[in-house]
Every structure is written in C-alpha cells, then in structure tokens.
C-alpha positions in Angstrom: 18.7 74.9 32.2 20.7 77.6 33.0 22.1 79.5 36.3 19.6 79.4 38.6 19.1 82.1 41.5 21.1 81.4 45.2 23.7 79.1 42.9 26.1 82.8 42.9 25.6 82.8 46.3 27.2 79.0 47.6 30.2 78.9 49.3 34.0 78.3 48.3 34.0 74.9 49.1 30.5 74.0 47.6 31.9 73.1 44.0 34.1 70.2 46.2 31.6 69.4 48.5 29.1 68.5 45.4 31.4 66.6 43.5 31.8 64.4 46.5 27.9 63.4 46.6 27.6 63.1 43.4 30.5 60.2 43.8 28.4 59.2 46.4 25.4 58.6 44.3 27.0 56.8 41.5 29.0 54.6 43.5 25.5 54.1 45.9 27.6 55.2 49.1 25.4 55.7 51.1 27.1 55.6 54.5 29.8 57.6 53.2 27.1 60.2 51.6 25.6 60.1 55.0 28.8 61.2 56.5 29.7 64.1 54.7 25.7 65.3 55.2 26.6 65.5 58.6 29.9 67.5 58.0 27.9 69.7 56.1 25.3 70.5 58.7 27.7 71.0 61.1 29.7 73.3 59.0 26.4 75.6 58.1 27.1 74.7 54.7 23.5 73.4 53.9 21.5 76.0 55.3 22.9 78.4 53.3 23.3 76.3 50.3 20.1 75.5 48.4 23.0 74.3 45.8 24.2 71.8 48.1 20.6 70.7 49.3 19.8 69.4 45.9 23.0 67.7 45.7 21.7 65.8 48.7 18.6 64.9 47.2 20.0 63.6 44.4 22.5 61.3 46.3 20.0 59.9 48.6 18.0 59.4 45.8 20.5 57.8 44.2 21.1 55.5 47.5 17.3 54.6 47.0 16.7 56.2 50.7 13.9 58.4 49.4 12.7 59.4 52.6 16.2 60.8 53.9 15.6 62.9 50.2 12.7 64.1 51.1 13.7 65.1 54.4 16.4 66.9 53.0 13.7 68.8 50.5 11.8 69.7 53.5 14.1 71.1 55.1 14.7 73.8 51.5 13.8 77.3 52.9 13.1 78.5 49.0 13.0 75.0 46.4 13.9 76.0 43.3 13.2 75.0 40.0 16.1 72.1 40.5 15.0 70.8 43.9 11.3 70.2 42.5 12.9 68.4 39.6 15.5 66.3 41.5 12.5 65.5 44.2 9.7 63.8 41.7 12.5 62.3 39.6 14.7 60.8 43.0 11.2 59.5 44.0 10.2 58.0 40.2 13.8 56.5 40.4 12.4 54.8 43.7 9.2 53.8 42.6 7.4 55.8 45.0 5.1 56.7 42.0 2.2 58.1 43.7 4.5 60.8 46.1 6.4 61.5 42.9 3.0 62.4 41.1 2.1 64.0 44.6 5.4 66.4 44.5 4.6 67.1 40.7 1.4 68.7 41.4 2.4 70.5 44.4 5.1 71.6 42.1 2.5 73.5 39.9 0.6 74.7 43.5 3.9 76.2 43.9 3.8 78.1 40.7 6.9 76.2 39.5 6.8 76.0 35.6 8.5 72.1 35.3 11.1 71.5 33.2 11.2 68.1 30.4 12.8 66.4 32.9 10.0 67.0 35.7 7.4 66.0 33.3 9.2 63.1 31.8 9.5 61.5 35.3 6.0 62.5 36.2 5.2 60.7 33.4 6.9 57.8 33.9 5.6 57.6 37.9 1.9 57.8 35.9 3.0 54.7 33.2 4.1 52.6 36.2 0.7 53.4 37.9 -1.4 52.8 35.0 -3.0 56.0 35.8 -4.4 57.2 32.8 -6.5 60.6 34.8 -3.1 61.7 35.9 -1.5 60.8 32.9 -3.8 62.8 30.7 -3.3 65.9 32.5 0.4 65.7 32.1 0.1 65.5 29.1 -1.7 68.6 28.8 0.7 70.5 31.0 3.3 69.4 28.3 1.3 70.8 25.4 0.9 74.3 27.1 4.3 74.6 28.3 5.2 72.9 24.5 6.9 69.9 25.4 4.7 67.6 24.0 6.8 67.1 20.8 9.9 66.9 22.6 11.5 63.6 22.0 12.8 63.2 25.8 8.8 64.3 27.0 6.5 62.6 24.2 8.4 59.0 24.3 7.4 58.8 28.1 3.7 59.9 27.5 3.8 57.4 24.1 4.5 55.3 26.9 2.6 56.2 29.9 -0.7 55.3 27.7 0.3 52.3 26.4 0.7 50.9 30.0 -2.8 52.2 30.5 -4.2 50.7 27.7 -4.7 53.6 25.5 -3.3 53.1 22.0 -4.8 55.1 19.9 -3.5 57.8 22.3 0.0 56.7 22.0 0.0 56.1 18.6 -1.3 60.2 18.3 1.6 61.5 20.6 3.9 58.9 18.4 3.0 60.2 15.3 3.3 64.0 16.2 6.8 63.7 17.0 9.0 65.4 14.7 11.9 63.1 15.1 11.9 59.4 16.8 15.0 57.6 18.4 15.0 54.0 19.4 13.0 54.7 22.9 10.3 56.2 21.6 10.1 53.0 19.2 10.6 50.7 22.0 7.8 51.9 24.0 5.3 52.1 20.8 6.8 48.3 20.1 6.4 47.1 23.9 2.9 49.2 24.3 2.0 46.9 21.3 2.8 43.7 22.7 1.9 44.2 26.3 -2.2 45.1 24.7 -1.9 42.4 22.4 -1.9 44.2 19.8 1.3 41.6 18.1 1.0 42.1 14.4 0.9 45.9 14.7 4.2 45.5 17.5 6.0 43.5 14.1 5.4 46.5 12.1 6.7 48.9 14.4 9.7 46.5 14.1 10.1 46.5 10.8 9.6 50.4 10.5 12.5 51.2 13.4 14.6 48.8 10.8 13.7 51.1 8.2 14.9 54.0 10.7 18.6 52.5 10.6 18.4 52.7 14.5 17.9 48.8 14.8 21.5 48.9 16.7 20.3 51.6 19.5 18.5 49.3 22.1 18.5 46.0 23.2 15.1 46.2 24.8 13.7 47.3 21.1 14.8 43.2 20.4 12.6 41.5 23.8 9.4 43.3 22.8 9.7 42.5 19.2 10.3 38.3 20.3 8.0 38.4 22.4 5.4 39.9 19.9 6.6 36.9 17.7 6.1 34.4 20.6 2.6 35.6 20.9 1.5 35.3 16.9 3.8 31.3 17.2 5.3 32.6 13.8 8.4 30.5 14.1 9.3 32.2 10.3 9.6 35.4 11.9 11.1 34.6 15.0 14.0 33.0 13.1 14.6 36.5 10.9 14.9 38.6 14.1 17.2 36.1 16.0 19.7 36.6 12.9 19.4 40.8 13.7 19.7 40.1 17.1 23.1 38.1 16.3 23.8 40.9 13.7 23.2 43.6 16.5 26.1 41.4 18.8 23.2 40.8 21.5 23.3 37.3 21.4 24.7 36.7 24.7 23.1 39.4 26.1 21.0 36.9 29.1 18.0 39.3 28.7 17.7 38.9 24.9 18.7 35.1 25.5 16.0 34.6 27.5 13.2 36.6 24.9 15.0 34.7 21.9 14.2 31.2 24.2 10.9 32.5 25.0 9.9 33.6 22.0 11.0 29.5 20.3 9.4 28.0 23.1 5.6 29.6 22.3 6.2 29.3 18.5 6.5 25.3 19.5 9.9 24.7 18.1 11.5 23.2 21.1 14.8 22.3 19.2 15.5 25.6 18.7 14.7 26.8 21.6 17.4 24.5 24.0 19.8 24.9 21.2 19.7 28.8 22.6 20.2 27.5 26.0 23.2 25.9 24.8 24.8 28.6 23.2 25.6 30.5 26.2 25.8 27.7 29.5 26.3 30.8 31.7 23.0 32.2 30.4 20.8 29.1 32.0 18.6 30.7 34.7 15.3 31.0 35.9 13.3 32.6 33.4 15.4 30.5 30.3 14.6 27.5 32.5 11.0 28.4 33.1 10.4 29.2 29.3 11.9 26.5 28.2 9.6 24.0 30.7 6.5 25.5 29.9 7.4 25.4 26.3 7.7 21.8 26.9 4.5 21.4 29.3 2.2 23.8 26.3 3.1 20.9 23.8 2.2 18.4 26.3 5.9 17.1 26.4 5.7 17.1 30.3 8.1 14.1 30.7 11.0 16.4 29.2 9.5 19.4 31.2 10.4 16.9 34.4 14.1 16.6 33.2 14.7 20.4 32.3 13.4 20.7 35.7 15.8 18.5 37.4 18.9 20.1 35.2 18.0 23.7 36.5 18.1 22.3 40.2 21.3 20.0 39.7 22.9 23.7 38.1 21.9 25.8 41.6 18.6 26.9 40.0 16.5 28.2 42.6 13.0 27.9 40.7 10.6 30.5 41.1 6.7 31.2 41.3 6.7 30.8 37.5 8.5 27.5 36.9 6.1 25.6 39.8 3.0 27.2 38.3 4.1 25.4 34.9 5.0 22.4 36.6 2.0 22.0 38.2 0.4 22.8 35.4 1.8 20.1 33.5 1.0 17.6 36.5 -2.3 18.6 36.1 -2.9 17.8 32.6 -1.8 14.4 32.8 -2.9 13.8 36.3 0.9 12.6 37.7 -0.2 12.9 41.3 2.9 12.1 42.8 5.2 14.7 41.0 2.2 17.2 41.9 2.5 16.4 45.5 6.4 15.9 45.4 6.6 19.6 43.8 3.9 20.8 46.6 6.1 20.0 48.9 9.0 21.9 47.5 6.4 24.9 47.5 6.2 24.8 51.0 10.0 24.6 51.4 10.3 27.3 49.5 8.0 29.7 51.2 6.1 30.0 47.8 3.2 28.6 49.1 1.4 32.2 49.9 1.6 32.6 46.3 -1.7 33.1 45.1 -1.5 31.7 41.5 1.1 28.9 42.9 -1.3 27.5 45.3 -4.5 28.1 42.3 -2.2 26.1 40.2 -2.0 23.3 43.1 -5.8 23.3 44.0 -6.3 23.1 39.5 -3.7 20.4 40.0 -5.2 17.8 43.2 -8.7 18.7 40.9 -7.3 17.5 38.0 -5.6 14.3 40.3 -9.5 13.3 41.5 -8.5 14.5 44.8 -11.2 16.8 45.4 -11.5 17.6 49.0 -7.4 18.7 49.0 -8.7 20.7 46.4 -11.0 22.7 48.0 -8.6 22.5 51.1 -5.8 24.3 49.8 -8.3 26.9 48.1 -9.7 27.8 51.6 -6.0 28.7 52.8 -5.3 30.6 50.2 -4.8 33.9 51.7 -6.1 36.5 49.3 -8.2 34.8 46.7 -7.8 36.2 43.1 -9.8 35.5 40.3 -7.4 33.2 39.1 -8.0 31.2 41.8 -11.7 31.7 42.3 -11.6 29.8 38.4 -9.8 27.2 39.6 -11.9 26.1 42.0 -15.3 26.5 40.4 -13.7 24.9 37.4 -13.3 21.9 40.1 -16.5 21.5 41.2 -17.6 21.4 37.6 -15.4 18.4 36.8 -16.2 16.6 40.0 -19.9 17.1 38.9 -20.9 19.6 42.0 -22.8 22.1 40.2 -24.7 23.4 43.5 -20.9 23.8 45.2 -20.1 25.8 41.4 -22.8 28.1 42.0 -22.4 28.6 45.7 -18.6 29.5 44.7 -19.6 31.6 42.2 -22.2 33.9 44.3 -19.4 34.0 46.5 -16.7 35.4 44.2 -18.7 38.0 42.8 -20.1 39.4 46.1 -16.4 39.5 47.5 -15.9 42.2 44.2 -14.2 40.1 41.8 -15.2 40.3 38.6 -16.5 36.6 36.9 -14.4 36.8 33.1 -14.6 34.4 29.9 -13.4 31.4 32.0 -15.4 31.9 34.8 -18.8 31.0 32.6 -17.4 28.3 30.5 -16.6 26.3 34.1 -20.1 27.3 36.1 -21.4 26.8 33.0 -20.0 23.0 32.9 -20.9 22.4 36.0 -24.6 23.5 35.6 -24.6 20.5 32.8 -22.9 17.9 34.0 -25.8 18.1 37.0 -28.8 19.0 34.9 -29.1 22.1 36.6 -30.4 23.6 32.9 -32.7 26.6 34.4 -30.4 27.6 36.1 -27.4 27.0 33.4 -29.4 29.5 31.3 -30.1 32.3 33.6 -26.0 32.3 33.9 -25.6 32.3 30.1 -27.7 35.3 29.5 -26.5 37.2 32.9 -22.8 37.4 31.1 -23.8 40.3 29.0 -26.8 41.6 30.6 -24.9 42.0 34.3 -21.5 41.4 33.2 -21.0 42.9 29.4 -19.3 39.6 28.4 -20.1 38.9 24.9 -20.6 34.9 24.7 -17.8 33.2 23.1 -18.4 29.9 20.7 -17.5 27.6 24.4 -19.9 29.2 26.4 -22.6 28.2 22.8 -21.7 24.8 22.7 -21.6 24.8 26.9 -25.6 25.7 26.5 -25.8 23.2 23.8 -24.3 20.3 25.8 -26.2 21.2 28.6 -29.6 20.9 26.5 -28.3 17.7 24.9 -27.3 16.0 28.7 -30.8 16.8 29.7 -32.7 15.2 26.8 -34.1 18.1 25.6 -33.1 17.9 22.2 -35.8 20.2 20.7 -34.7 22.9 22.6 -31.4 22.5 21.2 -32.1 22.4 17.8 -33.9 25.8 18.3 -31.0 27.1 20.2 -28.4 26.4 17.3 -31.1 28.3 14.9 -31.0 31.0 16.9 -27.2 31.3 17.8 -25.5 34.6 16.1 -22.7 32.0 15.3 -22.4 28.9 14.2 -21.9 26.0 16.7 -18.1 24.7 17.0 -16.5 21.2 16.8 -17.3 20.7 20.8 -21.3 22.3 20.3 -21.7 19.6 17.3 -19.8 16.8 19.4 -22.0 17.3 22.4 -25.0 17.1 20.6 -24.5 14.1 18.7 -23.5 12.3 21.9 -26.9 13.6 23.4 -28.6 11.6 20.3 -26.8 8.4 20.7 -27.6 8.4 24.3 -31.5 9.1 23.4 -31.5 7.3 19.7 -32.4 10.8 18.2 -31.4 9.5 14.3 -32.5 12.4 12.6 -31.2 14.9 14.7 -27.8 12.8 14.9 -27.5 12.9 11.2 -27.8 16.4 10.9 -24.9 16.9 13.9 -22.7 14.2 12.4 -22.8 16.0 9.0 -21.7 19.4 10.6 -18.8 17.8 12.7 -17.6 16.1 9.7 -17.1 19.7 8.1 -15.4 20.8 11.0 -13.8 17.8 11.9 -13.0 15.7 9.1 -10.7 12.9 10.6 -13.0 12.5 13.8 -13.3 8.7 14.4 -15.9 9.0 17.0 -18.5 10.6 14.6 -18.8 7.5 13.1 -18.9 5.4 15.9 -21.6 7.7 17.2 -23.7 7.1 14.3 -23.0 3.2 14.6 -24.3 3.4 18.1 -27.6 5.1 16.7 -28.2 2.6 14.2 -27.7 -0.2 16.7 -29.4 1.2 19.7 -32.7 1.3 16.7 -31.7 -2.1 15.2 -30.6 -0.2 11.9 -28.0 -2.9 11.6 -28.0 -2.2 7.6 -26.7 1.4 8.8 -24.5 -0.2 11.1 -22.7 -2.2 8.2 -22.8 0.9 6.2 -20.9 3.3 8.4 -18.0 0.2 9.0 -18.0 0.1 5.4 -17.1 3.7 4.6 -14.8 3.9 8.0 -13.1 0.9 5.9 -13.0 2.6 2.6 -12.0 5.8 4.3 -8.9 4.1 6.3 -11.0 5.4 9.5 -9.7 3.5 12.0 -11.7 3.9 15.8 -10.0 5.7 18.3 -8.7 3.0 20.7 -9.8 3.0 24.2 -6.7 3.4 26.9 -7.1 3.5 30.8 -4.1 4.4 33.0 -3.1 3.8 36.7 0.0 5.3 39.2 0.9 2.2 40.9 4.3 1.4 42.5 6.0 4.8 41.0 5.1 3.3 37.5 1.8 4.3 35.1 0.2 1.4 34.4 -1.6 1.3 30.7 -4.4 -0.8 29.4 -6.1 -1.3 26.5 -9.5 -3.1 26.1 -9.0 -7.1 26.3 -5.4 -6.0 26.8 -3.2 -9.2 28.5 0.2 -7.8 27.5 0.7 -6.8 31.2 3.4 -9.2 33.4 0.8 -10.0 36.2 -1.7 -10.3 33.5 -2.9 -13.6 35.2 -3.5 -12.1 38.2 -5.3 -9.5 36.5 -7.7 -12.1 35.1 -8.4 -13.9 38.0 -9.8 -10.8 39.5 -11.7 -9.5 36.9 -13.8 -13.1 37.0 -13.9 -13.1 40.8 -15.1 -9.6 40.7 -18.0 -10.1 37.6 -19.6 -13.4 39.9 -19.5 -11.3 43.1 -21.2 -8.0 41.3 -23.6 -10.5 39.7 -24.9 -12.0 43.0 -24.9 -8.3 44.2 -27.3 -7.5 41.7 -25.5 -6.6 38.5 -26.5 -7.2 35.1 -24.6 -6.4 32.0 -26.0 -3.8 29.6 -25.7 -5.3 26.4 -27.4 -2.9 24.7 -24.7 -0.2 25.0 -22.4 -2.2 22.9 -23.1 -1.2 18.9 -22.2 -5.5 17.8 -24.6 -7.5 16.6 -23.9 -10.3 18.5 -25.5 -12.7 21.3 -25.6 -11.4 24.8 -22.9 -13.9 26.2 -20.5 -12.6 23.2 -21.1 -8.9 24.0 -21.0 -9.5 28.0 -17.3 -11.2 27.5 -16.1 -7.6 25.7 -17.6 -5.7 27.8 -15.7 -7.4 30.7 -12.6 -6.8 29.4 -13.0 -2.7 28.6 -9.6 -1.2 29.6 -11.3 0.7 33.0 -12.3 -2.7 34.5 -8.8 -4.3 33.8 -7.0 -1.0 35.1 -9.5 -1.2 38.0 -8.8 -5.5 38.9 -4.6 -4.4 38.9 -4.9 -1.5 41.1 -7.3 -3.8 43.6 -4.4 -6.3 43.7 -1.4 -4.0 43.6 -2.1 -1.5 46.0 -3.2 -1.0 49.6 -6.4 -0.2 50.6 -5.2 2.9 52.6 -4.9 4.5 49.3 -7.7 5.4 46.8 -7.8 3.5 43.2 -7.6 6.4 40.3 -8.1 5.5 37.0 -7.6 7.6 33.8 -9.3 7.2 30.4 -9.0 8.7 27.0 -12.6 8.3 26.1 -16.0 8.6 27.5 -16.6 5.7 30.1 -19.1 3.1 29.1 -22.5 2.8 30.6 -22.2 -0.8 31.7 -18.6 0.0 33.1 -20.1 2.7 35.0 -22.6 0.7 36.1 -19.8 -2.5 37.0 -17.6 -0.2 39.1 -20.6 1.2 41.4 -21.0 -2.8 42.1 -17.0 -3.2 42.4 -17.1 -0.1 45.0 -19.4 -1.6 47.1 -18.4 -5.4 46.9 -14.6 -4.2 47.8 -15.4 -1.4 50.4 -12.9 0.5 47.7 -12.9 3.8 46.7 -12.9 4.5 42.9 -12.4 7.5 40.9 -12.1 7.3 37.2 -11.5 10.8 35.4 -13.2 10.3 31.5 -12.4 12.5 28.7 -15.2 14.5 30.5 -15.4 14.6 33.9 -15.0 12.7 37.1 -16.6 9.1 38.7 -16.5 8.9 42.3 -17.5 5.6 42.7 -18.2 4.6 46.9 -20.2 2.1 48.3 -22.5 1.2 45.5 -23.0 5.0 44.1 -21.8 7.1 41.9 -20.9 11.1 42.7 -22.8 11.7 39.2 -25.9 10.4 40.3 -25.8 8.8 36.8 -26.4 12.0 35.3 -23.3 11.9 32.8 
C-alpha cells in the first residue's frame, strides 16, 4: 500500500517493538502483548507512534480482545489509512460484525478512501449478518473506487449475497470477474447449496474441475457433498469421494464428516460407516450425529440406538443435534422409554433450554400419547420458535383437539411468528379430525390471502379429508374440480375412506380408480371397495374384487398392534396366539367381551366386509390385534401406568366401540395411536367424540 505518512517519523526502536506484537498476535499472547503495551506507554513510545498503535490493534485483535483494540484506536490522535483498515478487519476477525460495519462507514465520514482489504472485511462482517442493505452499498463503494473486479474484493461480495439470499446477484459479481481462484468458487458452490439451489452447486463443481484448481481448497469438497447429500444422488457422491481421496483429503475430519454426511442423506448407510471406519480417530460428534440420523431418516432407529451407545462408550459428548435425531427417531416409533431415558440425559446435560431439543421432546411425548407432558414441556420452553410452535399444534391435531390447534395457532401468530407450510398442514389436521370444516376452510384460504403461502398438494388433500370426515361428499367432489392440481395419493385415500364410511359407490369408484394410478400396489384400495360392496350387500362385487386381488397376487395389508411392556414391544396380529402367556391372554379377552356385554355392548357386525352369520363375524372381531394387545397389557402391567397401544392401520369401528366399554369396566386408561391419529379411551368415552 505503500509508505504511509508519520511511519518516517517512529522511533529507533519501533521496528523491534513491532516485531514483538506481531509475535504476540500469532502466538495469541495476550498477557505477554499486554505487557509490552504497558512498556510502551510508559516509554512514550505510543503516543508518538501511530506505527506502533496499529501494531496494537492488530495484536489485540489477534488476541480476540476487540475492545482493548478499539481502545487502542481511540486513543489514535490522527488514524490513518492502516488503523481504519486494521480496526474493521480486527473486529470482522471477532465477529463483532455490526461495529465492524459501524467503523467502515465512519471510515468514509472520515473521508478515508478504504483499501481491498477494508472493503473485503466490510464485506465479510455484512455476509455474516445477512445484511443485504449494507451489503449493497459496499458493493457500490467497490465499483467507484474499482474494486469490484478484484479477485480478493468480488469473491467476498459473491459471497456476502449468497448468505443473503441473493443469487442472481452473486452469480453477476461472479461472472464479471476477470480471473477466479478456488474461493471465489467455493463461495458461488456453498451460496448454491446453502439456497438450495443443489444441481446448480454440482455444476459449479464440475466447472472449478475444469479450472484445474480442484486441489486449492478443501472447503470447495464439503459444499460440493453436501450439495450431493441434498439431491440423495449416491452416483455422484461416489465420483467426488474418489477426488476427495485423489486431492489427499481423506482424513481430513472436516471432509470426513461431509463425505459421512453426504452417504448418510443419499441412504446408503454401508457406505457411510465404512467412512467412519477408515479413520477411528475421525469419530466425533457431527460423524456420529450424521451417521444416526442417517439411520433414524430410513427408519433404522434400532441401529440409530447402537451408534448412539458407541459414540458415548468412545467419550462422545452428544450434542443438540444428535438428541434432536434421537428423539426424533423415538418419536416415529413411539419407544417411550428411550424418549424419556434420553430426556433425562437432556437435562443432565444442560441442553434442555434448547429450543429445538425440547420441540423435538414435546413432538416426541405427542407422538408417545402422552399429551399433557406434551403441552407441559412446551409451556417451559423459554423462547418459543416456530419450530416449536409446529410441534405443538401438530399435537393437538393428532390428539384430536382442534379448538386447542386453533387457540395455539392465534397465539403464535400474534406473538410475530410467522405460520409456514407445516404450520397449515397440522391446524389444518386438526380442523378435520374434529369436524371443525368452516372453520378448516377459512384457514385454507387465509394462507395466501394473509400469509402469501401458495397451497401445496397436503394442504389439498388436508381440505379433501376434511370434507370427506364430515360427510360432505358433494362438496368434495366439487372441490377436486376446482383444484389447480390434481389431488395426491393421500387426497384420493381420504376420500375413498370417506365413501366406505358413508357407502358412497359411485364416488368410491371414481377415487379408487385414481389411487390405483397413483398407487398401483395399494392393498387397502381394494379392501376399501370390498367394504362398499358389503356395507350395500353387493356381495357379487365383493367376490369380484377378492378375485382380482387373487389374480393380481394382492395380498391385504395385515393388521399389527404393539405394546411397551416389561422393557420388551409386545406384537400382535389379529387372532394371533403365538404369544407365551397366550392363555392368559385368552381368558381375558372372554372375561372382558361378557362384562362389556352386560355393560351394554353390542358387536357391529356390519363393519366386517364377510359374508358370514353374526356369531362368525363377532368371534373375528374379538380377536382384532388392538383388543389382544389391549387383554396382555391389562394383565401385565400395573394400573399406575397407562395402557398404549400402537397400530399400523386404521382402528376398527367395533374395536373402538369395545375399548370405550373396556375403559370403563377396568377403570383403565387407554390410548391407541392408529395410522391416523390418537384414542384416548377413559371411563366409557372416547377423546374423539367418535368423530374419526
């Protein structure tokens, strides 16, 4: 930059006294840098010395004690040029982004023309911000002072827009640069996966390969796995682990971890703890965490358990990450006691102010049936995001409380946070699972009209369903007419259960014939159908739909209902007597169905698509896999703790109607999570009103 005015001037001993604070700030000395400050001031040596005050700054800076710099800079009777650089780049270095962007434009008050390296830092202090006002305007200092094609200057602006979300502005500053070295491709690569923009982030990759500079940077590698994470293109994945063992970054932990990342959300699990093999020293917490929730995505959560346990018996402290995917993974199957065993290692932890830990806990008791913990933990939650906010509206939904959905809802959005995507396909739920339809509708059409949410195929088939659950099947049909896209798998699936349940043949044809489009092997469209014809008689139809389910090697989805007893799940099938206290198991179930029966029960019969006699459809009914799961929990646990069942498939309307009997009859509490919701069965009623 060259000599700069008062540098002439310094003192004899300056030249030492400088090289011994730059040793200072390289080695991060900062009692000993503190020391010789103090010599200096007592010598005079500073005063007269802008030299030696910028020296300072940069040591300090260096130190990270960005306030002793900017002491030191106060203290300047005339900054020059170097102490306004050294002070915004000392306080980028320190992530005090906003004084550094502060400094910068009293810099320009100060009628100080910056240098690149002012600007660059400027720029980098706007990136971290995401402050795309400030960022804009360096950006114009840079083209008037004409640094804006300067590689140092235009990769940082490339880069400052990206992080705000602006790429078509740094894919202009990227293209106007004259010559590009591996930063500038890195930030254009990273800009392009962190904005999800992945396929245009493997280009980038392939063009900087094209550039010969594939060797220059190890970061270029992480953004370019983790573009391929994001698209699951295991193919590609594959191609740039063997230039990343090419490049000699193998055991590099950083790119380790992308490269076990990037396996683990491309689904190839093999691959991805054969990385974690390569390099034993390399197991930490993020290879840990990416490999578990690469396990807990594919639903693999009993080897998402083990990796667990291997990352604590190695000294792996997990973090916020690796319980948010454990819980997560206890939620999707419901494994109440891991979820509460892993709460309490939250709390030991300290992690249990963590906003999106404790969401993930109140999503996980939710999921468990254990609604009022649920809501319990939400309430402590310190700051409630919209994450969590989701969470617990999605909650209420699958515990059927639409009124408590709404109510959370009005809440959220009058505390400022935004309602996104999620938001409406959960309040929507919950407004159909209730009947609440009116209202259900006036949510639908408030996403774009308050919100400028553009309904997605979910929230369609969440308006179809809830049309379908209320009976009002007409309205449906017009709705689907009228819908700018076509309904999905779910939208077709809901409304052909809505015509079993109401006998709606025609209707139910014309559902069943959309979803078999969509959904080709779909065993319950069939057995939908069959429930049709029966529930009019149609037995012809009945025969006819076996026949083709024969022909078609269709075989019906079998029903399965699970139970946590004694650390052990528990499975049953329908007239399943494999179990070892199967016996036992029997005897209740026959005690239980003459006690419901002189309470009042009677079998619905009618529900069961057979042709057969009453006393021959009342025996299967009987012996559906929620009432046997249901007679061993009553034996096999104590009545301090509340029965939870878990079933694949929809539950049955004479089952539903059996357990509200067994619930009062056994002073028992009940709660059997369906493929759709929850059942809180106590004292004779049902939490659904038996509106399901």
């Amino acid at each position: 930059m060259g000599k700069l005015r008062g540098q002439n001037s310094r003192p004899p001993d300056a030249a030492a006294a400088a090289s011994l604070l730059q040793s200072c700030g390289r080695a991060g000395d900062l009692r000993r840098g503190r020391a010789l400050h103090a010599h200096l001031l007592l010598s005079g040596a500073v005063a007269a010395s802008t030299f030696l005050s910028n020296h300072l700054i940069t040591m300090y800076s260096h130190c990270a004690d960005a306030a002793s710099a900017v002491r030191v800079f106060g203290a300047v009777p005339r900054p020059n040029l170097v102490s306004w650089t050294t002070l915004v780049a000392g306080l980028t270095q320190n992530s005090m982004h906003r004084d550094a962007l502060a400094a910068f434009a009293a810099m320009r008050r100060a009628d100080v023309a910056p240098t690149q390296f002012a600007l660059s830092s400027a720029a980098r202090a706007a990136a971290a911000l995401a402050a795309p006002l400030p960022g804009a305007q360096l950006h114009c200092v840079g083209i008037r002072l004409g640094f804006d094609t300067e590689l140092f200057v235009a990769s940082n602006l490339a880069d400052m827009y990206s992080k705000c979300g602006l790429l078509c502005e740094a894919c202009r500053v990227f293209d106007q640069m004259p010559h590009k070295d591996a930063v500038a491709w890195t930030a254009m690569i990273d800009g392009y996966s962190k904005n999800g923009n992945l396929q245009a982030a493997v280009l980038a990759f392939r063009d900087l390969k094209c550039e010969g500079l594939i060797g220059a940077d190890q970061h270029v590698f992480c953004s370019a796995l983790s573009a391929s994470g994001g698209l699951k293109d295991g193919w590609l994945g594959r191609s740039l682990h063997c230039c990343v063992i090419k490049a000699g970054f193998e055991l590099e932990t950083v790119v380790t971890n992308a490269l076990l990342d990037m396996y683990a959300k491309s689904g190839d699990l093999e691959y991805a703890s054969r990385v974690v093999k390569i390099d034993c020293g390399g197991w930490n917490v993020v290879s840990g965490t990416s490999l578990i929730d690469g396990y807990i995505e594919a639903g693999r959560v009993e080897e998402a358990l083990e990796t667990y346990t291997d990352l604590r018996r190695q000294g792996v402290e997990p973090n916020e990450f690796t319980f948010s995917s454990m819980i997560k993974g206890c939620a999707m199957q419901a494994l109440l006691e891991q979820g509460t065993q892993l709460h309490a290692q939250v709390i030991k932890t300290s992690l249990i102010s963590d906003s999106f830990v404790c969401s993930t806990l109140v999503d996980m008791y939710g999921k468990c049936g254990l609604i009022s913990l649920s809501i319990q933990l939400f309430n402590e939650i310190g700051y409630q995001t919209g994450i969590a906010w989701n969470a617990v509206i999605n909650v209420y939904a699958q515990h059927g409380h639409g009124w408590e959905a709404i109510q959370a809802f009005d809440r959220m959005t009058s505390s400022g946070i935004r309602p996104n995507h999620i938001t409406f396909v959960s309040l929507l739920t919950a407004c159909s699972h209730v009947g609440l339809v009116d209202e259900g509708l006036k949510y639908f059409y408030s996403m774009k009209d308050e919100y400028g949410i553009e309904p997605k195929e979910e929230h369609y088939s969440c308006v179809i369903d809830m049309y379908g659950r209320a009976g009002r099947l007409d309205e449906a049909e017009k709705f689907i007419s009228e819908m700018p896209i076509k309904p999905n798998a779910h939208g077709w699936c809901s409304l052909l259960g809505a015509c079993r349940m109401r006998g709606n043949k025609e209707l139910g044809e014309i559902a069943a014939q959309n979803l078999m489009k969509l959904e080709p092997g779909n065993t319950g469209i069939h057995v939908s159908l069959s429930g049709i014809y029966a529930s009019l008689g149609q037995w012809e139809d009945v025969k006819a739909v076996r026949k083709l389910m024969r022909d078609s090697r269709i075989k019906k989805l079998p029903g399965f209902s699970w139970v946590d007893a004694n650390k052990k799940i528990h499975v049953f099938g329908s007239e399943d007597w494999s179990h070892p206290q199967k016996e036992q198991i029997y005897k209740k179930l026959e005690e239980l169905s003459e006690r419901i029966k002189e309470e009042g029960y009677v079998p619905d019969t009618i529900s069961l698509p057979l042709n057969l006699d009453d006393s021959a459809k009342e025996r299967l009914l009987r012996y559906h896999s929620e009432r046997i799961a249901v007679a061993f929990a009553l034996i096999s646990m104590p009545a301090t703790k509340p029965i939870i069942v878990k079933k694949n498939l929809r539950i049955c309307a004479d089952c539903h109607s059996a357990l509200k009997f067994i619930s009062k009859v056994e002073s028992r509490d009940i709660i059997v999570r369906d493929n759709s919701r929850f059942h809180h069965f106590v004292e004779g009623r049902c939490s659904c009103g038996d509106y399901w």
